[in-house]
N, CA, C and O atoms as a Tinker XYZ file with bonds, in Angstrom:
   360  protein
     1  N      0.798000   -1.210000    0.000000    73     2
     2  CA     0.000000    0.000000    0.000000    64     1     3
     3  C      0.838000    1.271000    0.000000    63     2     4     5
     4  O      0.233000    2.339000    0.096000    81     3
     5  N      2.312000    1.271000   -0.109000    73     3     6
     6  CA     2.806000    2.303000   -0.344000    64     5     7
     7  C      2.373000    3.285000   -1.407000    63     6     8     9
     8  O      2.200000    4.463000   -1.094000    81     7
     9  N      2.182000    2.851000   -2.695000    73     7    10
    10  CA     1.888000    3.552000   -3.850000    64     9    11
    11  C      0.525000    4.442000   -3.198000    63    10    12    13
    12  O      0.145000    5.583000   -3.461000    81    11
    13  N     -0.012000    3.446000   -2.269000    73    11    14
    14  CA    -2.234000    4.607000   -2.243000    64    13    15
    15  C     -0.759000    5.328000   -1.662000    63    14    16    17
    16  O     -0.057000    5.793000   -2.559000    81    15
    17  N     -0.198000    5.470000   -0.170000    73    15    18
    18  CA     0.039000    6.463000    0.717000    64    17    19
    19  C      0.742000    7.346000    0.119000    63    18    20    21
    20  O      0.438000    8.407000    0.664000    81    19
    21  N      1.550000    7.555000   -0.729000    73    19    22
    22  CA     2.373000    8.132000   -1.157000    64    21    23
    23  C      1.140000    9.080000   -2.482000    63    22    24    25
    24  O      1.299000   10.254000   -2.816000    81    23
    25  N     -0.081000    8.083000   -3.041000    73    23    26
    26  CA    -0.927000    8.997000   -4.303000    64    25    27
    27  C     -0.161000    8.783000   -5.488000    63    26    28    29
    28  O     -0.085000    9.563000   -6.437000    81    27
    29  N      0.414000    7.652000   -5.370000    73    27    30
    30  CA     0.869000    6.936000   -6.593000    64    29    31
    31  C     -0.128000    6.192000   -7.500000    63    30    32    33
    32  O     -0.197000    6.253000   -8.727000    81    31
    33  N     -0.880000    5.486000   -6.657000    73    31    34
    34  CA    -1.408000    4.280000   -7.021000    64    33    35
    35  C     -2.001000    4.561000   -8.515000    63    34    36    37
    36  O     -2.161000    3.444000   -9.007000    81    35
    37  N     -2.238000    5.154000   -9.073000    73    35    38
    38  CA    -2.214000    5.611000  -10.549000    64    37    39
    39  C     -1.204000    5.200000  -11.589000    63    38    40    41
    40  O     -1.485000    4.847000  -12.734000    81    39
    41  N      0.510000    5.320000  -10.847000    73    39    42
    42  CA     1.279000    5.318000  -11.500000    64    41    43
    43  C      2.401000    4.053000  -11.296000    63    42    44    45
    44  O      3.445000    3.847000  -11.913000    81    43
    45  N      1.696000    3.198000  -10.054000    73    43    46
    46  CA     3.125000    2.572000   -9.895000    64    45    47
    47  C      2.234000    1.231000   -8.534000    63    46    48    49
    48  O      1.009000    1.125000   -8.605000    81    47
    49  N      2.678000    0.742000   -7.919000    73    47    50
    50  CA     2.299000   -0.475000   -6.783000    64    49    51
    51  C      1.501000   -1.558000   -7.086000    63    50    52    53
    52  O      1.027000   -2.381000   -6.302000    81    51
    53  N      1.337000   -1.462000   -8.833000    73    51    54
    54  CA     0.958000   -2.917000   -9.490000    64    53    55
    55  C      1.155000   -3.136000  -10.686000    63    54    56    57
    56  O      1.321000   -2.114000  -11.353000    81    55
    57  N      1.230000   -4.623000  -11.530000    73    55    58
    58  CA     1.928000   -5.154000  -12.442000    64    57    59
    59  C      0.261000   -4.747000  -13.276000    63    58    60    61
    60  O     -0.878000   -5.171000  -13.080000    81    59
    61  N      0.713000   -3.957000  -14.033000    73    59    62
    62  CA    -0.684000   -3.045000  -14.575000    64    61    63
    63  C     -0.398000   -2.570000  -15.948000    63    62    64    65
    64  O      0.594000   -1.848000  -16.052000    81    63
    65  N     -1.189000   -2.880000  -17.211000    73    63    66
    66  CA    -1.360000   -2.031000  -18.557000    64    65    67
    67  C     -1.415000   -0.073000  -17.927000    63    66    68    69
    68  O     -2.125000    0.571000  -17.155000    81    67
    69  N     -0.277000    0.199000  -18.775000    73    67    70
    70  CA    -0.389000    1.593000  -18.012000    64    69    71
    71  C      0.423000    2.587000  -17.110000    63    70    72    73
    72  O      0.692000    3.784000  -17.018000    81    71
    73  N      0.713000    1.077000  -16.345000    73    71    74
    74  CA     1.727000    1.651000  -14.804000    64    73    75
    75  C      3.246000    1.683000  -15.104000    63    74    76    77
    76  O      3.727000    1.413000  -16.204000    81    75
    77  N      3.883000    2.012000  -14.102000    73    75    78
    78  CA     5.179000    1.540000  -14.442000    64    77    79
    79  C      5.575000    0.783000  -13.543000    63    78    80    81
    80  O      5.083000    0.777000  -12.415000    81    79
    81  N      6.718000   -0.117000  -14.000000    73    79    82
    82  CA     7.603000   -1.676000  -13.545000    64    81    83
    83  C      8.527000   -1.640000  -13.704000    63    82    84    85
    84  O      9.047000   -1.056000  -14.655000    81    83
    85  N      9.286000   -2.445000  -12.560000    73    83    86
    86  CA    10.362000   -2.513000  -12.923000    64    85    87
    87  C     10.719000   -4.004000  -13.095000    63    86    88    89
    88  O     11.132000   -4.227000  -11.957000    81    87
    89  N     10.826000   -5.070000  -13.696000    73    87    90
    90  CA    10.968000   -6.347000  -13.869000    64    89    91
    91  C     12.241000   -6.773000  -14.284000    63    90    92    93
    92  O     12.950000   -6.166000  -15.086000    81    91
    93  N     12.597000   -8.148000  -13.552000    73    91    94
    94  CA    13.557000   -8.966000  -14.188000    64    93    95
    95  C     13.315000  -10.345000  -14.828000    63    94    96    97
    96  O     12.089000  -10.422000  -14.740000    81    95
    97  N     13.607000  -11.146000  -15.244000    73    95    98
    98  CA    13.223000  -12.446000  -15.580000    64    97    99
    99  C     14.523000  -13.522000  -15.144000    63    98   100   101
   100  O     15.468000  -13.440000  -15.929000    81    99
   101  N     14.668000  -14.292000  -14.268000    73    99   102
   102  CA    15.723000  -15.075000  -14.182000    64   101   103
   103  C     15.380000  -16.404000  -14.430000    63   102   104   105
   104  O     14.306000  -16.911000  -14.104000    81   103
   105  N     16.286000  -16.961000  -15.002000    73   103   106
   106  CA    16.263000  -18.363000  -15.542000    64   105   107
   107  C     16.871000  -19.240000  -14.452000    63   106   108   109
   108  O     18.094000  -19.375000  -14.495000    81   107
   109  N     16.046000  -19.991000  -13.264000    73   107   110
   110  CA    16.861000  -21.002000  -12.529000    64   109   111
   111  C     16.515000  -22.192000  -13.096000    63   110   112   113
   112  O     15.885000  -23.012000  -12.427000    81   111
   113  N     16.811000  -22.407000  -14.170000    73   111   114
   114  CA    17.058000  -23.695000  -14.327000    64   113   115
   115  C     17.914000  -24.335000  -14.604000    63   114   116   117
   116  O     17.892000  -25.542000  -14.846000    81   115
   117  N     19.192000  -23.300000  -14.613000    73   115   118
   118  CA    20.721000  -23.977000  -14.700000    64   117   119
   119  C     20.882000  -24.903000  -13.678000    63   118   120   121
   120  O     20.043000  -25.175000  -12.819000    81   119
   121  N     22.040000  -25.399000  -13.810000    73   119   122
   122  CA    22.341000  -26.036000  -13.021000    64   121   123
   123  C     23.269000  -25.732000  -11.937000    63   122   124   125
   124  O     23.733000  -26.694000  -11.325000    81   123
   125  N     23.659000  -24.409000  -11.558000    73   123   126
   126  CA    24.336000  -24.119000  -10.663000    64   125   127
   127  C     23.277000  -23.413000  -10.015000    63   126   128   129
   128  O     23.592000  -22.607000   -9.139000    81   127
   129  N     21.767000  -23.624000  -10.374000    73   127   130
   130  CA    20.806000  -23.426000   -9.105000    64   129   131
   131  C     20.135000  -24.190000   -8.865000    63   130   132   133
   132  O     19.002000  -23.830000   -8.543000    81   131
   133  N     20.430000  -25.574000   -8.886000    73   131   134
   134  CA    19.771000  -26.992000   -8.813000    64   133   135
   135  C     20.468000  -27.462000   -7.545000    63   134   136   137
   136  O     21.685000  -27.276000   -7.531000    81   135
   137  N     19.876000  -28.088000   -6.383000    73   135   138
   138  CA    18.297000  -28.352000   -6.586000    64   137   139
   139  C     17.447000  -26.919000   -5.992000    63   138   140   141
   140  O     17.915000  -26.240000   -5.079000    81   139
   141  N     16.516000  -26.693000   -6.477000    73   139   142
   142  CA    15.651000  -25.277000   -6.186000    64   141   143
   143  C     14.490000  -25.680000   -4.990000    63   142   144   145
   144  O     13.571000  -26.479000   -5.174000    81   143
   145  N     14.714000  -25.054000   -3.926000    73   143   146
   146  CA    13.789000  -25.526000   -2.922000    64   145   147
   147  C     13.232000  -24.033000   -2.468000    63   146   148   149
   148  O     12.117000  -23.970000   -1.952000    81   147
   149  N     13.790000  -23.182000   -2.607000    73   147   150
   150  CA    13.046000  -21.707000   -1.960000    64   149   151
   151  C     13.569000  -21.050000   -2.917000    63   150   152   153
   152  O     14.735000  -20.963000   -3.301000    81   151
   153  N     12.252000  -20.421000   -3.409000    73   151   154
   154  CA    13.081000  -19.357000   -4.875000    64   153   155
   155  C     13.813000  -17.544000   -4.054000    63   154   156   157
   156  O     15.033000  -17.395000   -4.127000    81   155
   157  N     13.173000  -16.676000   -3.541000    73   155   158
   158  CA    13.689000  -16.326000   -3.015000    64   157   159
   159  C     15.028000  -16.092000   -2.135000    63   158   160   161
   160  O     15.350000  -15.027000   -1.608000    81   159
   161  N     15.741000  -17.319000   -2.087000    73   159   162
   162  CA    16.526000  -17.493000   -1.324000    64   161   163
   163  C     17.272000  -17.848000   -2.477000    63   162   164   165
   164  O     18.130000  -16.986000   -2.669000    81   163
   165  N     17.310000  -18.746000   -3.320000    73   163   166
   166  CA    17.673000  -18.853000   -4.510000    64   165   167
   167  C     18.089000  -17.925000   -4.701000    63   166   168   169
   168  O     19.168000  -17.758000   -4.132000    81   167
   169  N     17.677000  -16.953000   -5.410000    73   167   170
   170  CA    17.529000  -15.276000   -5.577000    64   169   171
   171  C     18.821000  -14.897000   -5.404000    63   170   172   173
   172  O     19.741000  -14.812000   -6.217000    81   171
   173  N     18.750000  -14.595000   -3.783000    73   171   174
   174  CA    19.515000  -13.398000   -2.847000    64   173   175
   175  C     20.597000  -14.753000   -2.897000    63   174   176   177
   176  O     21.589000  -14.247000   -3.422000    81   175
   177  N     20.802000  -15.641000   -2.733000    73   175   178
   178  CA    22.534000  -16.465000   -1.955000    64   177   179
   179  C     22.821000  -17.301000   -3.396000    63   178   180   181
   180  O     23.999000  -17.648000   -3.473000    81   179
   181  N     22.068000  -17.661000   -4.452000    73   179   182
   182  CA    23.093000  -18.598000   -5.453000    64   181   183
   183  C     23.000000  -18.151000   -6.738000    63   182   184   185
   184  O     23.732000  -18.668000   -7.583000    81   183
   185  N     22.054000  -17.078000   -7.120000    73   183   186
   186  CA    21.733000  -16.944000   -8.320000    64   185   187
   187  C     22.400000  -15.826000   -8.979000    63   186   188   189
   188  O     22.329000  -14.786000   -8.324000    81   187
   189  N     23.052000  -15.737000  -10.126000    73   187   190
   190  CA    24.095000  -14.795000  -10.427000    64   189   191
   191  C     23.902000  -13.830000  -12.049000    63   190   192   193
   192  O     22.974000  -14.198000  -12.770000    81   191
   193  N     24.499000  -13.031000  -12.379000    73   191   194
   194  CA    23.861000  -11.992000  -13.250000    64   193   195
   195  C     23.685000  -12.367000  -14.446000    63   194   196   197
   196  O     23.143000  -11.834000  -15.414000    81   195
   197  N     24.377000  -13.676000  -14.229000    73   195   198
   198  CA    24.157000  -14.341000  -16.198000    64   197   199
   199  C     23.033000  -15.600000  -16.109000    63   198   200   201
   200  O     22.999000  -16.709000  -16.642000    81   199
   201  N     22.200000  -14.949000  -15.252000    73   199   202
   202  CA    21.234000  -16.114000  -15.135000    64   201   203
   203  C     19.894000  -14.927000  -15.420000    63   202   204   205
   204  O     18.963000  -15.336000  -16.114000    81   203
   205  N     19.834000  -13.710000  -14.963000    73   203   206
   206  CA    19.070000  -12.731000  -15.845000    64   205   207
   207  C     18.727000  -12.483000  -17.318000    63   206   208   209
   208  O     19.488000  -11.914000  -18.100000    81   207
   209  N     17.661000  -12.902000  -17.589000    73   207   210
   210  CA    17.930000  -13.244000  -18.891000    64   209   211
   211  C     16.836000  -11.648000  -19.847000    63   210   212   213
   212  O     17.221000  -11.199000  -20.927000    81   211
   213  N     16.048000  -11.311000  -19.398000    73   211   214
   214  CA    15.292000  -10.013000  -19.450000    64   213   215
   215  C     14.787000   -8.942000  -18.701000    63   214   216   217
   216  O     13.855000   -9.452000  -18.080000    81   215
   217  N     14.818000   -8.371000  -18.551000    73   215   218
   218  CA    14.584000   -6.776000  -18.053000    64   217   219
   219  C     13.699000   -5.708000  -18.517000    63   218   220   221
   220  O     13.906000   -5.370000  -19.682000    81   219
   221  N     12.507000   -4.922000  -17.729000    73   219   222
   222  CA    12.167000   -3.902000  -18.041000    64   221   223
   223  C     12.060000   -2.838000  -17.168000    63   222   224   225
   224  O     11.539000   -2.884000  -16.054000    81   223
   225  N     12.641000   -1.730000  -17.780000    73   223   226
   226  CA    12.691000   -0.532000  -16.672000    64   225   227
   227  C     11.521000    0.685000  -17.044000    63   226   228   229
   228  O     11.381000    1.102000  -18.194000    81   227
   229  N     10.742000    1.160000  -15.924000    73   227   230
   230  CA     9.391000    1.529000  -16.074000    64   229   231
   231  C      8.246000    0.868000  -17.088000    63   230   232   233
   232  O      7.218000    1.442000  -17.448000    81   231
   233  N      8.503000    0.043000  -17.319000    73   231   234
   234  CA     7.694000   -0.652000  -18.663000    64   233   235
   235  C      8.451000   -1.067000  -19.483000    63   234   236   237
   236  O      8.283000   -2.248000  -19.788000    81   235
   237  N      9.353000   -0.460000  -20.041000    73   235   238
   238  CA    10.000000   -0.782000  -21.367000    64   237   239
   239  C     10.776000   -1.922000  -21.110000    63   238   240   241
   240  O     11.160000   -2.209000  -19.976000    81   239
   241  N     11.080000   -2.736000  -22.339000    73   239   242
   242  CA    12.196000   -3.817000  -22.349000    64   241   243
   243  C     13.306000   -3.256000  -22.492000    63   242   244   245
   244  O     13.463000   -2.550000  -23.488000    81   243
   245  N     14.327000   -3.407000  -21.583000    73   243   246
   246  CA    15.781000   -2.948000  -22.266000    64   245   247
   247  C     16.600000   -4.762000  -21.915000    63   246   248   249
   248  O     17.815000   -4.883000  -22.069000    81   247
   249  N     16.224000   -5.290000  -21.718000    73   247   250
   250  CA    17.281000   -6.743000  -21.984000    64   249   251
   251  C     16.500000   -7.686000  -22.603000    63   250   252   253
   252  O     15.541000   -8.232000  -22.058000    81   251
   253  N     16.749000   -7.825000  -23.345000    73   251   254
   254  CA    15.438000   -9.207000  -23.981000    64   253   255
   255  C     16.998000  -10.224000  -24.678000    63   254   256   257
   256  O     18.005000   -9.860000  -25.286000    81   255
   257  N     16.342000  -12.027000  -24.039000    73   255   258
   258  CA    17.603000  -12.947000  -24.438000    64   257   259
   259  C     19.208000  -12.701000  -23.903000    63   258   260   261
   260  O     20.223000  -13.095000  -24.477000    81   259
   261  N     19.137000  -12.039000  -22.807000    73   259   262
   262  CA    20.546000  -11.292000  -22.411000    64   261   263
   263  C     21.287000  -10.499000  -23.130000    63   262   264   265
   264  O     22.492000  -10.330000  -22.944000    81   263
   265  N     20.339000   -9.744000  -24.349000    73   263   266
   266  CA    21.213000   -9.176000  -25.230000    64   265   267
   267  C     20.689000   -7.218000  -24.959000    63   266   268   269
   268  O     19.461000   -7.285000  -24.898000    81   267
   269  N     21.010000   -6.014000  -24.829000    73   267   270
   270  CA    20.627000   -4.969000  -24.614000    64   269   271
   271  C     19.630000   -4.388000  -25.974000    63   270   272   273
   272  O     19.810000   -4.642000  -27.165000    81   271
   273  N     18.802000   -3.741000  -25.505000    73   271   274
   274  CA    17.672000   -3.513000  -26.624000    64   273   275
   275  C     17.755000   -1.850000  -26.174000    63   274   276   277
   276  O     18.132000   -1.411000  -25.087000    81   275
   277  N     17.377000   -1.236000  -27.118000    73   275   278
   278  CA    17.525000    0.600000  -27.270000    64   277   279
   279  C     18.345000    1.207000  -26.973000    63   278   280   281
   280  O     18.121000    2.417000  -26.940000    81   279
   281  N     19.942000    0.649000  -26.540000    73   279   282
   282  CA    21.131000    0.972000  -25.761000    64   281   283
   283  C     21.626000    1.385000  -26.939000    63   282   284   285
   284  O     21.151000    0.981000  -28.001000    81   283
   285  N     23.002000    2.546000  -26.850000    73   283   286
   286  CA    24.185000    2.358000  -27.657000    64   285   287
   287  C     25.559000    2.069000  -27.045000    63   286   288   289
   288  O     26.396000    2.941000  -26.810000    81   287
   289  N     25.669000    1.119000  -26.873000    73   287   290
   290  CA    26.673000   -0.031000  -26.061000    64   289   291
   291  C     28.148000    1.322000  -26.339000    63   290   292   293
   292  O     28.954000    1.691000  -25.485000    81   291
   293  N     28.052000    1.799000  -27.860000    73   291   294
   294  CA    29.746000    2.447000  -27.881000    64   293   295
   295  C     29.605000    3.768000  -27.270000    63   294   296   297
   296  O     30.562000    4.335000  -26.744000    81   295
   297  N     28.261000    4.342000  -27.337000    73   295   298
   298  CA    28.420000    5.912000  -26.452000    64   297   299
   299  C     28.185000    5.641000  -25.180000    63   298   300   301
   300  O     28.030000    6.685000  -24.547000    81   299
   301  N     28.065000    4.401000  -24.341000    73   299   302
   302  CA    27.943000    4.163000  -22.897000    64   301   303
   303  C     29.325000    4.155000  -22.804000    63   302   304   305
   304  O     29.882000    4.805000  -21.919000    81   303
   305  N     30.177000    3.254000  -23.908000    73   303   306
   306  CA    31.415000    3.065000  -23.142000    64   305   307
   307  C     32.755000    4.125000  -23.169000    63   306   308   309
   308  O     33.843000    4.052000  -22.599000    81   307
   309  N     31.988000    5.472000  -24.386000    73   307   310
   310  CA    32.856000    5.700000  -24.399000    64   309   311
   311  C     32.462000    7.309000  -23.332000    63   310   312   313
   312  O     33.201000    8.293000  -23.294000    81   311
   313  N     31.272000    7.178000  -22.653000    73   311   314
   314  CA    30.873000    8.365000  -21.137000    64   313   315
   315  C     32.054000    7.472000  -20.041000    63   314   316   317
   316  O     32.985000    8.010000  -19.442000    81   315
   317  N     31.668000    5.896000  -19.999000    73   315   318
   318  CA    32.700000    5.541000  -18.639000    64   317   319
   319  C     34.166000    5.886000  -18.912000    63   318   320   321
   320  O     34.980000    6.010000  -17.996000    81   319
   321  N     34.539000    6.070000  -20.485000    73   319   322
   322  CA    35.734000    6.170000  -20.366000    64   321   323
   323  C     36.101000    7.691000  -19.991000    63   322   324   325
   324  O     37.192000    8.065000  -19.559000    81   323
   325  N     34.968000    8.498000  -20.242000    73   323   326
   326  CA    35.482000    9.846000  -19.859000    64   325   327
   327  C     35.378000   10.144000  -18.294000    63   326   328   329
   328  O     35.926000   11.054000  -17.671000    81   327
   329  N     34.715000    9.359000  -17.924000    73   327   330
   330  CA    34.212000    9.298000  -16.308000    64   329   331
   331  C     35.997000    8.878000  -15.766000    63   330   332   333
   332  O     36.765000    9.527000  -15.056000    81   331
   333  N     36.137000    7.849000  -16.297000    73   331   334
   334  CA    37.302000    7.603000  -15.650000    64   333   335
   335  C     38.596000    8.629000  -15.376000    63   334   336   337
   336  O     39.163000    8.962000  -14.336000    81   335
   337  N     38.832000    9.027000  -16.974000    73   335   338
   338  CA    39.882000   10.032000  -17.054000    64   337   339
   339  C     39.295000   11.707000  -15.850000    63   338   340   341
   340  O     40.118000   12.416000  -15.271000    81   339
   341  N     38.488000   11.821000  -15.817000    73   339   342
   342  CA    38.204000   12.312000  -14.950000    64   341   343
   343  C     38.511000   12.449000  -13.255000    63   342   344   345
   344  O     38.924000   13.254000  -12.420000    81   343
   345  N     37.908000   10.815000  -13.414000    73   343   346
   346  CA    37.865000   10.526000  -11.337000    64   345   347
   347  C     39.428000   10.602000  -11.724000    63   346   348   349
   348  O     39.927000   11.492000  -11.035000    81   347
   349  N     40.391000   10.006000  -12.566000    73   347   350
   350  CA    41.778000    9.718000  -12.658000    64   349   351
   351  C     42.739000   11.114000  -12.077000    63   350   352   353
   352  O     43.750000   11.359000  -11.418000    81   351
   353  N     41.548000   11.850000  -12.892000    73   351   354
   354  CA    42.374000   13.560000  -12.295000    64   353   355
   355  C     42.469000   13.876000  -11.406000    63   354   356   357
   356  O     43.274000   14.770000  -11.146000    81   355
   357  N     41.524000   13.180000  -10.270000    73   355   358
   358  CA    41.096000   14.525000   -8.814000    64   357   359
   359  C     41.776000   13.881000   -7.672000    63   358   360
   360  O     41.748000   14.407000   -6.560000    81   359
């Protein structure tokens, strides 16, 4: 009930046509999360970032198949590289 208290609930505190989400999709069915007895726990202590297999942030898909969707992978990398030369300076 955060979303009513806050006067969200319009915009956000359910998986809703409309709202916004934030979703992941993880695949435990590898085998370095076998055997699966509590998914949650699963989750948080064995399950690791290449087991994420899709993503949407406020609605939109940005990971679909583990591959990045609406990104430009070379102008991300080339802001961290200026980020770096930066922090490198101070």
């Amino acid at each position: 009930n955060a979303a009513r208290a806050m006067g969200l609930e319009d915009k956000v505190g359910s998986i809703e046509v409309g709202k916004q989400a934030d979703l992941a999709a993880v695949r435990l069915s590898d085998l370095e999360t076998q055997p699966l007895f509590h998914v949650a726990s699963q989750l948080v202590y064995a399950t690791g970032r290449h087991q994420v297999t899709d993503v949407w942030i406020a609605g939109r898909r940005k990971l679909a198949g583990r591959q990045l969707v609406d990104m430009d992978v070379e102008a991300i990398l080339a802001r961290t590289r200026q980020w770096r030369e930066r922090i490198a300076a101070v």
